[in-house]
C-alpha positions as CSV (number, residue, x, y, z in Angstrom):
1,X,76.6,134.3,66.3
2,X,78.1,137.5,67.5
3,X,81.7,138.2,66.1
4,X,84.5,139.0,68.9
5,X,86.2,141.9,67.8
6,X,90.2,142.3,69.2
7,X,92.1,145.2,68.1
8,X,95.0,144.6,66.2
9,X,98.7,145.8,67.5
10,X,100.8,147.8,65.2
11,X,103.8,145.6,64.1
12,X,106.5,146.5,66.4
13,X,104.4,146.4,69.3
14,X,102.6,143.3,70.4
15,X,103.9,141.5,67.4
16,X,107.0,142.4,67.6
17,X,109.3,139.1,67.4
18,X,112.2,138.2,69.9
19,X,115.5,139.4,69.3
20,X,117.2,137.9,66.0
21,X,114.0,136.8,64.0
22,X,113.2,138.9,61.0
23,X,110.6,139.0,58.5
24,X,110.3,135.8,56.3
25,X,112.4,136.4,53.5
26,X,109.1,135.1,51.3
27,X,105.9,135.7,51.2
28,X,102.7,135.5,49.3
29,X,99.4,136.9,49.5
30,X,97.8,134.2,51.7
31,X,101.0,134.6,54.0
32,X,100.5,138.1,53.9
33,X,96.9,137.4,55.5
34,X,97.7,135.6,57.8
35,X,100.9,136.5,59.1
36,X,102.9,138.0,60.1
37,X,105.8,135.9,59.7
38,X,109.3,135.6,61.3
39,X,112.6,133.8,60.6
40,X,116.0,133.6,62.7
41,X,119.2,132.0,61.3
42,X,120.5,129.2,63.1
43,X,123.5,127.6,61.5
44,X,122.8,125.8,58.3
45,X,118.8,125.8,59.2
46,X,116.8,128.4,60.5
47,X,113.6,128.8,62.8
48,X,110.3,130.2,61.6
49,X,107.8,131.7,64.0
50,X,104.9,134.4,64.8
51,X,103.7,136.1,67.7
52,X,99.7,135.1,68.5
53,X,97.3,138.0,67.3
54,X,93.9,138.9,67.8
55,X,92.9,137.7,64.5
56,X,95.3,134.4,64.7
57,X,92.6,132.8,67.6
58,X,89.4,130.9,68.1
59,X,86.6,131.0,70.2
60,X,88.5,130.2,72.8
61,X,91.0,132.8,72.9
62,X,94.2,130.5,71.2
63,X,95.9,130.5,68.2
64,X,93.2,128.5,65.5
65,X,94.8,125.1,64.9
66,X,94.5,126.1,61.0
67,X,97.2,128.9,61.5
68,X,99.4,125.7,63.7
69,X,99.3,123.2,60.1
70,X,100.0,126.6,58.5
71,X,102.6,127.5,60.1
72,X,104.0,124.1,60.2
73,X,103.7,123.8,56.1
74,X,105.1,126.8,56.0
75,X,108.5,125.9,57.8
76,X,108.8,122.5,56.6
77,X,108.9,123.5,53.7
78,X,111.2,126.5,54.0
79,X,113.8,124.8,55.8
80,X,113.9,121.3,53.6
81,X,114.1,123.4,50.1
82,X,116.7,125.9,51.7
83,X,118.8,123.1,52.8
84,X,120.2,123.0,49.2
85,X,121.4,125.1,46.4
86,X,119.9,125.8,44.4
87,X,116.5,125.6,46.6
88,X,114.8,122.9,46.3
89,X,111.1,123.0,44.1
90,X,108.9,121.2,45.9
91,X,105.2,120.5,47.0
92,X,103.3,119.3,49.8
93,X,102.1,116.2,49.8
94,X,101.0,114.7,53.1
95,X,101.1,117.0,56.3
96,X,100.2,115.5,59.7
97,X,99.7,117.2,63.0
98,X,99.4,115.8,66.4
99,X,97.8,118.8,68.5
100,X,99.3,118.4,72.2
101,X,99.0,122.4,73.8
102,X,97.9,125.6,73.4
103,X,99.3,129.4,72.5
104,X,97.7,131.8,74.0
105,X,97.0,135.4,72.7
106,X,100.2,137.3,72.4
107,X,102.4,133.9,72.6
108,X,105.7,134.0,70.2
109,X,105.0,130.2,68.6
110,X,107.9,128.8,66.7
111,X,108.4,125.3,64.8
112,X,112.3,124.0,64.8
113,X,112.4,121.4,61.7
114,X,114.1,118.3,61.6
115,X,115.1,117.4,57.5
116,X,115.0,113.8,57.8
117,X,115.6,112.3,54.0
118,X,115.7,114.1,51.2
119,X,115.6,112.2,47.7
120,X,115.4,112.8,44.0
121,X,111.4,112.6,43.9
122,X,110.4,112.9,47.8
123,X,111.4,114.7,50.9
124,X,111.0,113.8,54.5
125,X,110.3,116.4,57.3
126,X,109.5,116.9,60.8
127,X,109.0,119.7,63.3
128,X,108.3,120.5,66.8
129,X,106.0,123.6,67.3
130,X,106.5,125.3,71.1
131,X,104.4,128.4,72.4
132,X,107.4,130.2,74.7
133,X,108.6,126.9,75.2
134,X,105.8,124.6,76.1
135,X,104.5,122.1,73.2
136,X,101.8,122.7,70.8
137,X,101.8,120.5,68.1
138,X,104.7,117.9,66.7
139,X,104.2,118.1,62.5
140,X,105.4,115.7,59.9
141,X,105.4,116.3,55.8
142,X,106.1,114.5,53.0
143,X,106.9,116.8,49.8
144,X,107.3,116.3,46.0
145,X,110.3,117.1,44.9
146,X,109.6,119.1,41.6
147,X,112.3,119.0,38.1
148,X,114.5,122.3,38.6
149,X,113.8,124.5,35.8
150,X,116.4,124.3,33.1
151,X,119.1,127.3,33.6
């Protein structure tokens, strides 16, 4: 099978984010790959998102739905463990996607998150995920809650 090859735009061009998103304050290797990744302050929360590559889409010219559960992990987690202090330690342990929409190639996609219970062993999340405003995909997690290291 033939590989589409779609040039990649320098960061500050066709990745650039919207006004007020900056890069995500952490990252990691696999993040690296795949991203890049944004993040805007919004009172005590924040908003994570990323502008649609050439190497972010399917066959069909959309953002792979892989990079949508990613991104979704990725903010649901972000936002529930930041939403204390110390952040919180935690792992994923169930994350569900319903798929409703597409983003196109050069969409900004973002995912606003909704902490709905946090407890002493388990989290509750949920997030809506939006391609310049229409919906792509509504996410829900479940995370461990991890023992904070020892100061």
């Amino acid at each position: 099978m033939a590989r589409m090859s779609h040039p990649e735009p320098a960061l500050g061009s066709e990745a650039a984010p919207p006004e007020g998103f900056q890069p995500l304050f952490r990252t990691s290797p696999f993040l690296d790959l795949v991203g890049p990744l944004f993040w805007r302050p919004e009172g005590e929360s924040f908003t994570v998102g990323m502008r649609v590559l050439p190497r972010h889409v399917n066959g069909s010219g959309t953002m792979h739905g892989g990079l949508i559960a990613t991104l979704a992990d990725v903010s649901l987690g972000y936002v529930t463990a930041g939403s204390r202090k110390p952040p919180l330690r935690m792992a994923t342990a169930s994350l569900a996607l319903d798929y409703m929409g597409a983003a196109p190639l050069g969409s900004w996609v973002q995912a606003r998150v909704t902490i709905d219970k946090i407890g002493r062993h388990m989290a509750f999340a949920s997030a809506s995920i939006a391609a310049e405003g229409r919906p792509v995909a509504t996410a829900r997690a479940l995370f461990a809650v991890l023992e904070q290291p020892s100061s």
